[in-house]
Phi, psi and omega in degrees: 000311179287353164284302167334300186317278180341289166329292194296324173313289157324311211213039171005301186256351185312121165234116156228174222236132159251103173184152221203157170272154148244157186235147172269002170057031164238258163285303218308145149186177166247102216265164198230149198275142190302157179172129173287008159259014175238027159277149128092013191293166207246314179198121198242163177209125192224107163240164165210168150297136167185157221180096177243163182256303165265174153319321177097171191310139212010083201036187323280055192292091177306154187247257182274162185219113182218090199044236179272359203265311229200102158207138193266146173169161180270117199250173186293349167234079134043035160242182196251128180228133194223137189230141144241148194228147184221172171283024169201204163344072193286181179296107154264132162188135167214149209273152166322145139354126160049054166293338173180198209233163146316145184029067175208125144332121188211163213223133161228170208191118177230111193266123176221128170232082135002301193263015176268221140301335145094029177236167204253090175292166198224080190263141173246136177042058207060356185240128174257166216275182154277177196223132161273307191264105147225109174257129157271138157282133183232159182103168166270153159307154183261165190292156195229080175255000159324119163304139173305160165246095190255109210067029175186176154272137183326328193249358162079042199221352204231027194311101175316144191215099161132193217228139193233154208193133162059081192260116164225163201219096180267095184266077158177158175288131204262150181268178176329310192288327212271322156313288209309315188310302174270003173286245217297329174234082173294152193056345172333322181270040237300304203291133191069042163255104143307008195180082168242142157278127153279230193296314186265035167042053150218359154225130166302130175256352172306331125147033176255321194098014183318173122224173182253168151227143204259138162218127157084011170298152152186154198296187190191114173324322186286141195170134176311134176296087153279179176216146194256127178219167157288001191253144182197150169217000000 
């Protein structure tokens, strides 16, 4: 007990949390608000927690969407596939065949720099994968003025099937350190963070003020362990 007492002395706000969005691998998703300041990034990083059951609506379960430009999804053999799309060549990369499994909890992370190698790293639990697929883009990127999409396609045509948790949206490429970092302490990281989610996709921790709308969403007890603090750099 005087240890708790301690602990609770120390570290005030440590909370940590289990809980998840479910998506229905039908309808359900989360549109985001529109705003042109999350158009047009040069270089981006997009993670979330996720725990899918199936591949999702037509095989393709989106994680993230962002109108034609820009989508992170789950394909039919249990790989991770991310398209950026230009006026030529676009950005492809897909993970091997059984890149992870069904119903299990995985932290994924999908990276792009226009001013880099113009190619789509692809991380699981922080590491990043092999590849079946890797293309660079050539050509300029298209304009992305679309609202992000979370656990769908804009038209409802792509659904995630299975739970979804802790969505953050980065206009810069995040290292190795900074992933390990926000898989376990969401939101932890402020610089160039643009979007964060806690667990049920509904209010931004980012200090921009999104908001979200929700359709055919609904909570879940079940969720990746995090720990939630007041400390953020």
């Amino acid at each position: 007990m005087k240890r708790l007492i301690i602990l609770f002395l120390l570290f005030p706000t440590l909370v940590f949390a289990q809980a998840s969005m479910e998506f229905n691998g039908t309808t359900a998703m989360v549109h985001v608000q529109d705003n042109a300041a999350l158009d047009d990034f040069a270089a981006f990083s997009l993670c979330i927690w996720e725990n899918h059951d199936t591949s999702g609506e037509s095989n393709s379960g989106r994680i993230f969407q962002k109108g034609d430009q820009k989508w992170f999804t789950v394909s039919a053999t249990n790989d991770l596939r991310m398209e950026v799309t230009t006026t030529s060549t676009h950005a492809i990369t897909r993970t091997d065949s059984d890149a992870f499994g069904t119903n299990a909890w995985h932290f994924v992370c999908a990276k792009y720099d226009n001013g880099g190698d113009r190619k789509i790293d692809i991380l699981l639990n922080c590491v990043e994968q092999s590849y079946d697929t890797e293309q660079a883009a050539t050509g300029t990127m298209d304009a992305d003025d679309a609202e992000y999409v979370i656990g769908n396609y804009q038209t409802a045509i792509r659904t995630f099937d299975g739970q979804l948790a802790y969505a953050h949206i980065y206009d810069k490429l995040i290292t190795t350190e900074e992933c390990m970092e926000i898989m376990y302490k969401p939101c932890s990281i402020k610089d160039s963070l643009q979007l964060c989610t806690l667990s049920g996709i509904e209010f931004d921790q980012s200090g921009n003020g999104w908001t979200f709308t929700h359709t055919s969403t609904s909570d879940n007890s079940d969720g990746p362990t995090v720990q939630l603090t007041g400390g953020s750099r």
